[in-house]
ZATIPA-103742 format. One record per atom (N, C-alpha, C, O): residue in one letter; atom name; x negated, y negated, z. Coordinates in steps of 0.2 Angstrom, whole numbers, plus 5000, padded with zeros to 4 digits. Layout:
N
r:a:east:north:up
A:CA:X:Y:Z
...
***
This chain:
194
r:a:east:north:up
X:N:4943:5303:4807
X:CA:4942:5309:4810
X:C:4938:5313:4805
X:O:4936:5319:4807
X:N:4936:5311:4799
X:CA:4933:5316:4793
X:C:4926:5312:4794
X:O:4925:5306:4794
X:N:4920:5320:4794
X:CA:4912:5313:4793
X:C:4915:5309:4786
X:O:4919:5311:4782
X:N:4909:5303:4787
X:CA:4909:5299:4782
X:C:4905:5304:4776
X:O:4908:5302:4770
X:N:4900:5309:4776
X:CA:4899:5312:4769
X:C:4904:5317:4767
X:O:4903:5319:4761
X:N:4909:5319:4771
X:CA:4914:5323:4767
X:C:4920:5316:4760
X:O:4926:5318:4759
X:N:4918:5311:4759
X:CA:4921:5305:4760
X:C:4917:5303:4753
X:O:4913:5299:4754
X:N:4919:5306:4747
X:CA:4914:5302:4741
X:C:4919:5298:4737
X:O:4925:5298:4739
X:N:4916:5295:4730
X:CA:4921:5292:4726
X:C:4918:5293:4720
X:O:4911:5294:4720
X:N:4922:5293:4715
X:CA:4920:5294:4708
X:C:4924:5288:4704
X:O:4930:5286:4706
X:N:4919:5285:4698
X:CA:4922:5280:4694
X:C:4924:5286:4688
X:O:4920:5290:4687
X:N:4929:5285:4685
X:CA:4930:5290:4680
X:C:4930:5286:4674
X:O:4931:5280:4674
X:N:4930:5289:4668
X:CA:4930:5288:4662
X:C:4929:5280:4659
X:O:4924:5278:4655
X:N:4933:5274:4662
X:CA:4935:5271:4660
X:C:4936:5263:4663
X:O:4939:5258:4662
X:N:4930:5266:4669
X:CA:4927:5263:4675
X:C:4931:5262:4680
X:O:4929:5257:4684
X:N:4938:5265:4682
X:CA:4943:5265:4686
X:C:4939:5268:4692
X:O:4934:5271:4691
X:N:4940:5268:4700
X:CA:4937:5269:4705
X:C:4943:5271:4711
X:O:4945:5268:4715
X:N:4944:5279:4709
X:CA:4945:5282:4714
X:C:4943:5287:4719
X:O:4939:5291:4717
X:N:4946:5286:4725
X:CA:4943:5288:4730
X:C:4944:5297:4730
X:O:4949:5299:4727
X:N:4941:5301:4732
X:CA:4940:5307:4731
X:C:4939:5311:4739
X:O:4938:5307:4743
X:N:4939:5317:4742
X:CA:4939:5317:4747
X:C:4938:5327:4746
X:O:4941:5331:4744
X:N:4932:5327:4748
X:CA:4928:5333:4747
X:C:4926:5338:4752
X:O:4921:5337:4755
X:N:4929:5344:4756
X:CA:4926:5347:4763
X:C:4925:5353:4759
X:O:4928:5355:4754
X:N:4918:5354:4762
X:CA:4913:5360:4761
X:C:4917:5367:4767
X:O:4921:5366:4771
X:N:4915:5372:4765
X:CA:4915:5377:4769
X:C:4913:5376:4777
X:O:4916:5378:4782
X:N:4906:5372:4776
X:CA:4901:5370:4781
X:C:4907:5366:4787
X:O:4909:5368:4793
X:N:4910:5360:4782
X:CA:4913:5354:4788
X:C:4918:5356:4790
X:O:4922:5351:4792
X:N:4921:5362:4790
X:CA:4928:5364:4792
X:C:4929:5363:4799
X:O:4934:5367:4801
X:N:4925:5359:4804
X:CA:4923:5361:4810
X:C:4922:5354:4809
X:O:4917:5352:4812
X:N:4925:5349:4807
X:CA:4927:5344:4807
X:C:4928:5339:4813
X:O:4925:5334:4816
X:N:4935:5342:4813
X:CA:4939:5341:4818
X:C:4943:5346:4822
X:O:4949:5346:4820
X:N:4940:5352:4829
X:CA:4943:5356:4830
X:C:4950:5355:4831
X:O:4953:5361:4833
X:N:4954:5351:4830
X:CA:4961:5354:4830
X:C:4966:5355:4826
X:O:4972:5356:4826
X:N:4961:5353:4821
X:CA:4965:5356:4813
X:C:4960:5361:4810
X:O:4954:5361:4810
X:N:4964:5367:4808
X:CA:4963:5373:4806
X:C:4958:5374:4798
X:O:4960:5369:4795
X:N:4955:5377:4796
X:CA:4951:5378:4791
X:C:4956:5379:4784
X:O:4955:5378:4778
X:N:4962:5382:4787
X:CA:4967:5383:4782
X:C:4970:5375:4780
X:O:4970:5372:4774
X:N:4971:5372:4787
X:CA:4976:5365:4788
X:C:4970:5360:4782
X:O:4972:5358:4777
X:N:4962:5359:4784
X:CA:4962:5356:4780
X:C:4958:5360:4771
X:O:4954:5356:4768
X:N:4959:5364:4769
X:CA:4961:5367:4763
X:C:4965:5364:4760
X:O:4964:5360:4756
X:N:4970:5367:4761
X:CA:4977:5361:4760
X:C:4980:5352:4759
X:O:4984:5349:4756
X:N:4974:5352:4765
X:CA:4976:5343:4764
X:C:4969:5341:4757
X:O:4970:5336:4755
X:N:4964:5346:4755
X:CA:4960:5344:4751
X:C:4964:5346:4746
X:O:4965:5342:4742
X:N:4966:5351:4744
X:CA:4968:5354:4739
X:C:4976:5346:4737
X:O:4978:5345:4732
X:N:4977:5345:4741
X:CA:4984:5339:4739
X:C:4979:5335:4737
X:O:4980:5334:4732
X:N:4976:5334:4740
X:CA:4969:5329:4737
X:C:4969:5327:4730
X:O:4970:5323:4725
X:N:4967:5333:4731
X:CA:4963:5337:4723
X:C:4969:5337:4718
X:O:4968:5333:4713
X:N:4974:5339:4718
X:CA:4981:5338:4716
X:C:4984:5330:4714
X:O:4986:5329:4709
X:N:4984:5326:4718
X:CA:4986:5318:4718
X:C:4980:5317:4714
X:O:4981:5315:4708
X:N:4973:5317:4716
X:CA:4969:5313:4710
X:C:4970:5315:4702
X:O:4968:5311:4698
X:N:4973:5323:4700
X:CA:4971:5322:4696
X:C:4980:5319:4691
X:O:4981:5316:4686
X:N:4984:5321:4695
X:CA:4990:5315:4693
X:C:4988:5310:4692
X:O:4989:5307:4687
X:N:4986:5307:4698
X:CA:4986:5298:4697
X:C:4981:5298:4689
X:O:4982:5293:4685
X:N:4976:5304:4688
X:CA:4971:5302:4682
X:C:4976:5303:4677
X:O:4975:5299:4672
X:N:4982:5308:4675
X:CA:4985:5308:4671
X:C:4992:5302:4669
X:O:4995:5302:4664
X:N:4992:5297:4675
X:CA:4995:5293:4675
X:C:4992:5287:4674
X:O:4995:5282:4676
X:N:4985:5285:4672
X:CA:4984:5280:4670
X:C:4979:5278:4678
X:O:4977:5272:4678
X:N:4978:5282:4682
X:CA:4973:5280:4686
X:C:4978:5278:4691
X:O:4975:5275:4696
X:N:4984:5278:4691
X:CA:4988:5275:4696
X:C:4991:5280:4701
X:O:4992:5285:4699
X:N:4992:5279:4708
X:CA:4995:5282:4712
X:C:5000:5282:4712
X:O:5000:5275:4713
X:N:5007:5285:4712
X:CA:5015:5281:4715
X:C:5015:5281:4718
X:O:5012:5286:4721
X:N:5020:5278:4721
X:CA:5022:5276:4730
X:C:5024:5282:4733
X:O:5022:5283:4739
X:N:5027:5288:4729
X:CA:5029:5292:4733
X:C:5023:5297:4733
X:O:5023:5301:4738
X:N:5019:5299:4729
X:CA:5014:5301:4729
X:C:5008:5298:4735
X:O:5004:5302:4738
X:N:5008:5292:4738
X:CA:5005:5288:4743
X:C:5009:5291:4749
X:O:5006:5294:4753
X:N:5015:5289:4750
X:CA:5018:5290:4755
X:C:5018:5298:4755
X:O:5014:5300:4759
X:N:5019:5303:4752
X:CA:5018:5309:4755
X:C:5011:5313:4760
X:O:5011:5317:4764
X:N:5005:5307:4755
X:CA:5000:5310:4756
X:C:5000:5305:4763
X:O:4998:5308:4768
X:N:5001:5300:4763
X:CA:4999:5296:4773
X:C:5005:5304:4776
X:O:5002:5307:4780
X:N:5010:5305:4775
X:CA:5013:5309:4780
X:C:5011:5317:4782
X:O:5012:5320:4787
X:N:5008:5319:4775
X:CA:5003:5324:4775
X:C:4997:5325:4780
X:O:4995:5331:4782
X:N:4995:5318:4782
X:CA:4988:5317:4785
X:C:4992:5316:4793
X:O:4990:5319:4798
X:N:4997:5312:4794
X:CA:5000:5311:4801
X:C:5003:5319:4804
X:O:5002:5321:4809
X:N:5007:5323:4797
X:CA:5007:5329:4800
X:C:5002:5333:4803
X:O:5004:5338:4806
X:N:4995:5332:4802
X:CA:4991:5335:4804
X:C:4988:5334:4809
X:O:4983:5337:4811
X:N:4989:5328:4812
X:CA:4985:5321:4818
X:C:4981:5318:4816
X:O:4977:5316:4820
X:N:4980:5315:4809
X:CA:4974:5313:4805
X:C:4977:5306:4807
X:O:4983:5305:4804
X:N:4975:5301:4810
X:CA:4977:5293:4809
X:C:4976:5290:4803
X:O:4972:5292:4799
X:N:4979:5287:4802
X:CA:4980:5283:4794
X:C:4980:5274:4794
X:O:4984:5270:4795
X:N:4973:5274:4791
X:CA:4972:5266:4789
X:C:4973:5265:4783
X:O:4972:5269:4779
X:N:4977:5258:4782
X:CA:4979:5256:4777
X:C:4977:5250:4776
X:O:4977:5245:4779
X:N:4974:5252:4769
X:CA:4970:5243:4765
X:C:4972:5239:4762
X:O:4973:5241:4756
X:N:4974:5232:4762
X:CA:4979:5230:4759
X:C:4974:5224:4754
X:O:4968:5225:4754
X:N:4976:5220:4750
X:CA:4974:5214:4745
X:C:4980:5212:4744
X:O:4985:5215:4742
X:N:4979:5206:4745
X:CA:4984:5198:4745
X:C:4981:5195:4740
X:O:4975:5195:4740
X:N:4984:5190:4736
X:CA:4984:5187:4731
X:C:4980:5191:4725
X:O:4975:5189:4723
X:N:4984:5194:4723
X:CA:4981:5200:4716
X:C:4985:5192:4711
X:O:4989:5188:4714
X:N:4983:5194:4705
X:CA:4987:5194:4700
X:C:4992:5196:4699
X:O:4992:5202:4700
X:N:4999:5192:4696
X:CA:5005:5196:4697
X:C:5008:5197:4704
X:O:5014:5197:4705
X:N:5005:5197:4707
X:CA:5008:5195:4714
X:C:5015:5192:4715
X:O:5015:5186:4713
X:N:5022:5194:4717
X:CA:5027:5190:4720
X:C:5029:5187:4727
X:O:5026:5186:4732
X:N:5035:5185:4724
X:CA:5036:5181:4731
X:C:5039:5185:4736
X:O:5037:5184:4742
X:N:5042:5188:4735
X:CA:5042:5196:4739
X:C:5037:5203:4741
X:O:5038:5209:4743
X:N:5032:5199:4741
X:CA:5026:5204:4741
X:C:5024:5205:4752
X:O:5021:5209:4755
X:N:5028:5200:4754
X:CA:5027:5203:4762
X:C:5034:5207:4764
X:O:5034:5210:4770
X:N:5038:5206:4761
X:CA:5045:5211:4761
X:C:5043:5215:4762
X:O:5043:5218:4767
X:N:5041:5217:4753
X:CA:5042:5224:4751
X:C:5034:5228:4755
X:O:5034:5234:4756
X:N:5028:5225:4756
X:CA:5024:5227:4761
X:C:5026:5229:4768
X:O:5025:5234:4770
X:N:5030:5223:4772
X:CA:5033:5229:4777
X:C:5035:5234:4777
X:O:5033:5238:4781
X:N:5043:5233:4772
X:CA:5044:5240:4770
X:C:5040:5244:4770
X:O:5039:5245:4776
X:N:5036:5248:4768
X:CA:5030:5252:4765
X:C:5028:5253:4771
X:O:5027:5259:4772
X:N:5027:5248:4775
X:CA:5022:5251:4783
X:C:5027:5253:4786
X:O:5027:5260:4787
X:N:5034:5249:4789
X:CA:5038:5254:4791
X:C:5039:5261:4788
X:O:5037:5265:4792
X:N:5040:5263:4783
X:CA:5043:5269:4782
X:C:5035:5276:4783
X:O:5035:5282:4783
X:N:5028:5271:4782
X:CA:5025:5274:4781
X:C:5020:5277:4789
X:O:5018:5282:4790
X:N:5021:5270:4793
X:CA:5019:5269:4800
X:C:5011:5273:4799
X:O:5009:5278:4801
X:N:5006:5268:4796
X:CA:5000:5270:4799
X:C:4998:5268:4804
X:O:5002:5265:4807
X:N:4993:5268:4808
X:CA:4990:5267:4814
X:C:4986:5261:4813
X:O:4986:5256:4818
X:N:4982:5260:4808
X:CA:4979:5252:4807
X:C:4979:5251:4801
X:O:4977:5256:4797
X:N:4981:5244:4798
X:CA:4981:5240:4792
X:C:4975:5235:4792
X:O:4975:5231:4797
X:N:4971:5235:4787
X:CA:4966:5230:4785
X:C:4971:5226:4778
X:O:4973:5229:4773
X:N:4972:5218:4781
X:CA:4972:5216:4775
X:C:4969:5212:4776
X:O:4968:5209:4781
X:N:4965:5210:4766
X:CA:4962:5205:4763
X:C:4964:5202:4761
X:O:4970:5202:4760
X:N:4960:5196:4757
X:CA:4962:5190:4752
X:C:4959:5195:4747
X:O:4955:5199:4748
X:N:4963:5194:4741
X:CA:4957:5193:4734
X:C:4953:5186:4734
X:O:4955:5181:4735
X:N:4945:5187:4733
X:CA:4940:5184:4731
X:C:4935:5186:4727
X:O:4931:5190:4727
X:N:4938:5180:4722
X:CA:4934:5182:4715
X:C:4926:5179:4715
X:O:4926:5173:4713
X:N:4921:5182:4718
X:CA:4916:5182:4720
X:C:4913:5182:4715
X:O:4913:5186:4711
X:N:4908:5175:4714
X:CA:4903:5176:4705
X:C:4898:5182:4705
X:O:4894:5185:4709
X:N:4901:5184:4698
X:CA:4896:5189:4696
X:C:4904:5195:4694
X:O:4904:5200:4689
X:N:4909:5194:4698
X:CA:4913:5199:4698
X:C:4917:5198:4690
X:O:4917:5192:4687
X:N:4919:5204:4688
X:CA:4925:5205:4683
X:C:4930:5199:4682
X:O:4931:5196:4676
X:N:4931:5198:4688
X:CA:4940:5191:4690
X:C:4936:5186:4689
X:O:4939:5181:4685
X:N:4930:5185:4692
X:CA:4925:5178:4690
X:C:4925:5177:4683
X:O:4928:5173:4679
X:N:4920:5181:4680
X:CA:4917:5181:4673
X:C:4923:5182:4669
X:O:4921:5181:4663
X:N:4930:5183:4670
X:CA:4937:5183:4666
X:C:4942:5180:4669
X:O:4947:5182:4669
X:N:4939:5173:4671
X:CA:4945:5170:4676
X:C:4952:5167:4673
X:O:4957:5165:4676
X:N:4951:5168:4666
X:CA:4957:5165:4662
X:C:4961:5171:4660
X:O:4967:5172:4663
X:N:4959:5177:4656
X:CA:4962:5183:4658
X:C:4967:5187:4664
X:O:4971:5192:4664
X:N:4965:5183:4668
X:CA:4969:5183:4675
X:C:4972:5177:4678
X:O:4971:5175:4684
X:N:4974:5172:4671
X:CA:4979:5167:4674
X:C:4977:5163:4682
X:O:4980:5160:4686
X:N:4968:5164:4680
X:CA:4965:5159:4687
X:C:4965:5151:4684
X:O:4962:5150:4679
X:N:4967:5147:4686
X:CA:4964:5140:4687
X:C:4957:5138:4687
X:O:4953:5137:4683
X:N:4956:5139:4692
X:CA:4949:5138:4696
X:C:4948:5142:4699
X:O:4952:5145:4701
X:N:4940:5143:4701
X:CA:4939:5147:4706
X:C:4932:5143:4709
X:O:4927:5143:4706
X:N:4933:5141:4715
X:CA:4926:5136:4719
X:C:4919:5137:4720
X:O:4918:5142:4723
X:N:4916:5135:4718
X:CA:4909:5138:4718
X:C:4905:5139:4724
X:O:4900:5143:4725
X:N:4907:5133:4730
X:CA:4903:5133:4736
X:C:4906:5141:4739
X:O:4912:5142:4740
X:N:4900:5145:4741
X:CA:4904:5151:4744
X:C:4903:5151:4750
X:O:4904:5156:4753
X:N:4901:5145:4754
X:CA:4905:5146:4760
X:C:4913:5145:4760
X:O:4916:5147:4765
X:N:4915:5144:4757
X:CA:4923:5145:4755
X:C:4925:5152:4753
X:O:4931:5153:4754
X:N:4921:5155:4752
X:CA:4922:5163:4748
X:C:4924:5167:4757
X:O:4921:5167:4762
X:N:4930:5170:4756
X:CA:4931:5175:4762
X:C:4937:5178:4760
X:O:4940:5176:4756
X:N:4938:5183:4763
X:CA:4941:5188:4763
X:C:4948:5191:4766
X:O:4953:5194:4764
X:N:4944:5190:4774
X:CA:4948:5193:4780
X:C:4950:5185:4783
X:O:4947:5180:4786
X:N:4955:5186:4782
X:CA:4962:5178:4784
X:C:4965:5180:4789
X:O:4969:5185:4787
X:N:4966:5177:4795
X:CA:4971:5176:4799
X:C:4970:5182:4804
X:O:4975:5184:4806
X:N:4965:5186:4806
X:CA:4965:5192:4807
X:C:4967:5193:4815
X:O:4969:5198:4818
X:N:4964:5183:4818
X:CA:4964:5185:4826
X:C:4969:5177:4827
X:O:4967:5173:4832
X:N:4973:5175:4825
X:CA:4976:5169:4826
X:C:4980:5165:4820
X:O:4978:5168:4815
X:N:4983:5162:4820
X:CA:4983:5158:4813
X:C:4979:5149:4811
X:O:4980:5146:4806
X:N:4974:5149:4817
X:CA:4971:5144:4818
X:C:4964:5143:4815
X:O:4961:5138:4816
X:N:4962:5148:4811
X:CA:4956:5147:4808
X:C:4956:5145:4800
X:O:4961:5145:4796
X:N:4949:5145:4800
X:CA:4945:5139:4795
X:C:4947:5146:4791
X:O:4945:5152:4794
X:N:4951:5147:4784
X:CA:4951:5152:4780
X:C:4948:5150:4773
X:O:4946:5144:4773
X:N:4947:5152:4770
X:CA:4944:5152:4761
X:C:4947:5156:4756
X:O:4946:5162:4755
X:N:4952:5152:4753
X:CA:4956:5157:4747
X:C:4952:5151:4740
X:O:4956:5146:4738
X:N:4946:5153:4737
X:CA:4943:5148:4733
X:C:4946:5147:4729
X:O:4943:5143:4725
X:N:4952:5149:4726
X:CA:4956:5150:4720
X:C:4962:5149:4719
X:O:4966:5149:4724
X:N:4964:5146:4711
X:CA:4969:5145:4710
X:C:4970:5148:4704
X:O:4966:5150:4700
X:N:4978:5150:4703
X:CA:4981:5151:4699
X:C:4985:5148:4695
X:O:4988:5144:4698
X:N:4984:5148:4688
X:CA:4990:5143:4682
X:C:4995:5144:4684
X:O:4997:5149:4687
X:N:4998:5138:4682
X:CA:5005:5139:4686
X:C:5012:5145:4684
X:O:5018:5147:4687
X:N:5010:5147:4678
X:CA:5013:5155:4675
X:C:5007:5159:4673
X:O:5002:5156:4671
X:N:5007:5164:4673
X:CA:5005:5171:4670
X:C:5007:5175:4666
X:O:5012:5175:4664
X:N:5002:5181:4664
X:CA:5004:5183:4658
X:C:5010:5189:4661
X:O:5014:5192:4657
X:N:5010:5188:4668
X:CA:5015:5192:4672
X:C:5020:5190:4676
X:O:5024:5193:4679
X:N:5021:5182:4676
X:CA:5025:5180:4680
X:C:5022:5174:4681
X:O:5016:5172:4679
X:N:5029:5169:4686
X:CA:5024:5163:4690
X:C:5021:5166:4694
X:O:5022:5171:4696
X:N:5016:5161:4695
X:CA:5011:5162:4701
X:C:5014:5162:4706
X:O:5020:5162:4706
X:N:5010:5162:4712
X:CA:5010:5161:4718
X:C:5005:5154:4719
X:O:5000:5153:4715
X:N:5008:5146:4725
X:CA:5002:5144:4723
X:C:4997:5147:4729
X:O:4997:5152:4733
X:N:4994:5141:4728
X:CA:4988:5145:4737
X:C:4991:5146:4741
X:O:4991:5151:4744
X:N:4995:5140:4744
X:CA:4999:5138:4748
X:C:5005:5144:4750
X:O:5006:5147:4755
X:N:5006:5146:4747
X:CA:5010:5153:4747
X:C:5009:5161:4748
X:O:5012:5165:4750
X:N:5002:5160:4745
X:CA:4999:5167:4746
X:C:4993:5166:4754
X:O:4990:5171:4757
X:N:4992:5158:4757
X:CA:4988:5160:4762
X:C:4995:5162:4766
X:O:4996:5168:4769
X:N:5001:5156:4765
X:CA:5006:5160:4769
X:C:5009:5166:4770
X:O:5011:5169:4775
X:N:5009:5170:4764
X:CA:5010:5176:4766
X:C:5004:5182:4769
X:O:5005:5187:4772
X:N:5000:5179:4769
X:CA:4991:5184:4774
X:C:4994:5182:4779
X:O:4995:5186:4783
X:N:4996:5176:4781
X:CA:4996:5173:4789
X:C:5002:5177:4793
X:O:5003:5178:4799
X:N:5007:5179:4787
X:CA:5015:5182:4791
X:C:5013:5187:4789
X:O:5016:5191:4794
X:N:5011:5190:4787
X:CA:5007:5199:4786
X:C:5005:5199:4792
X:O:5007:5202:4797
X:N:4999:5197:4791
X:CA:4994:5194:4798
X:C:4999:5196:4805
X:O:4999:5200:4809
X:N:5003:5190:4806
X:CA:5005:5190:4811
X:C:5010:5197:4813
X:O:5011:5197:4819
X:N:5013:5201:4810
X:CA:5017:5205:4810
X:C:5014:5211:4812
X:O:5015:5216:4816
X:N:5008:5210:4809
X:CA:5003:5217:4809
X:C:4999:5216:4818
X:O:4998:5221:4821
X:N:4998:5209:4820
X:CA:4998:5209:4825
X:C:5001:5212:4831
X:O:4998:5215:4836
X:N:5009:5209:4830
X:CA:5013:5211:4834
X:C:5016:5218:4836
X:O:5019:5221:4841
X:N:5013:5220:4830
X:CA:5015:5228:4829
X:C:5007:5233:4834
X:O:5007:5238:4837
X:N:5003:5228:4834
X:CA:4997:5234:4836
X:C:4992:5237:4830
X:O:4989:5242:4831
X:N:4993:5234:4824
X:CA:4991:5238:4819
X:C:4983:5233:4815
X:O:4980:5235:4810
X:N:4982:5228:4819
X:CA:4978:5223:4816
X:C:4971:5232:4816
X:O:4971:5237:4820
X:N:4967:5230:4812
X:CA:4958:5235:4812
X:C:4954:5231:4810
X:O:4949:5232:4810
***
């Protein structure tokens, strides 16, 4: 519902990348059905969370997240939610406690992805730092969005994890496409697939 230029991001200090979200005097005319006052406020919370989570290590919390999706539905703003599967540290409970999270939070559409440590990236160029095995080099294997319209396609997760971590066991592949595929499927059923 916001133009894409009220919509900037800033890398701060320490090359962390958060999202920022800026209205002018001019764009308050946005969206006529929210008030100049209404979105004053939902910036200024904005402006408030980013600079927490800066004081908090770049981190948002959950309840910090959750208030501000309910903030934006309080005002009729839809809410997409971005997800990444197979991080590092990743558990075995990570499509649990992701449901959870949707339930309580009920956005209107979910993207989720794979992580794909793509050459040239951070994860690539530090693959042992992050507990990777291997990561494949042919990139037609390299993709991202798994399972998005069935559970029958050709997916690509090029990557493997040591079998412990500096955070725990892994996940193997086998477990992390399964859990995009049961994400996948739930977010289907719900109407939440984007």
């Amino acid at each position: 519902l916001l133009p894409r230029e009220l919509i900037s991001n800033e890398i701060v200090g320490d090359k962390r990348f958060l999202p920022r979200l800026k209205i002018n005097e001019d764009d308050l005319d946005a969206n006529p059905a929210i008030t100049p006052k209404d979105y004053r406020l939902i910036n200024s919370r904005l402006q408030s969370y980013y600079k927490a989570a800066a004081n908090h290590n770049g981190k948002y919390t959950r309840h910090m997240i959750w208030t501000f999706i309910h903030l934006l539905k309080k005002y009729g703003i839809n809410v997409k939610v971005c997800l990444v599967f197979g991080l590092p540290g990743e558990t075995k409970d990570v499509v649990e406690k992701t449901i959870a999270f949707l339930e309580d939070t009920q956005p209107e559409f979910v993207a989720l992805s794979a992580m794909d440590p793509v050459p040239g990236s951070p994860i690539y160029l530090n693959k042992e730092k992050y507990g990777i095995k291997s990561i494949g080099e042919d990139l037609t294997k390299h993709a991202h969005l798994l399972y998005r319209f069935g559970d029958d396609e050709e997916v690509g997760l090029p990557f493997e994890y040591e079998e412990t971590t500096q955070w725990c066991k892994s996940l193997t592949k086998s477990e992390i496409l399964g859990n995009i595929r049961e994400l996948q499927q739930y977010l289907r059923e719900k109407g939440m697939i984007y």
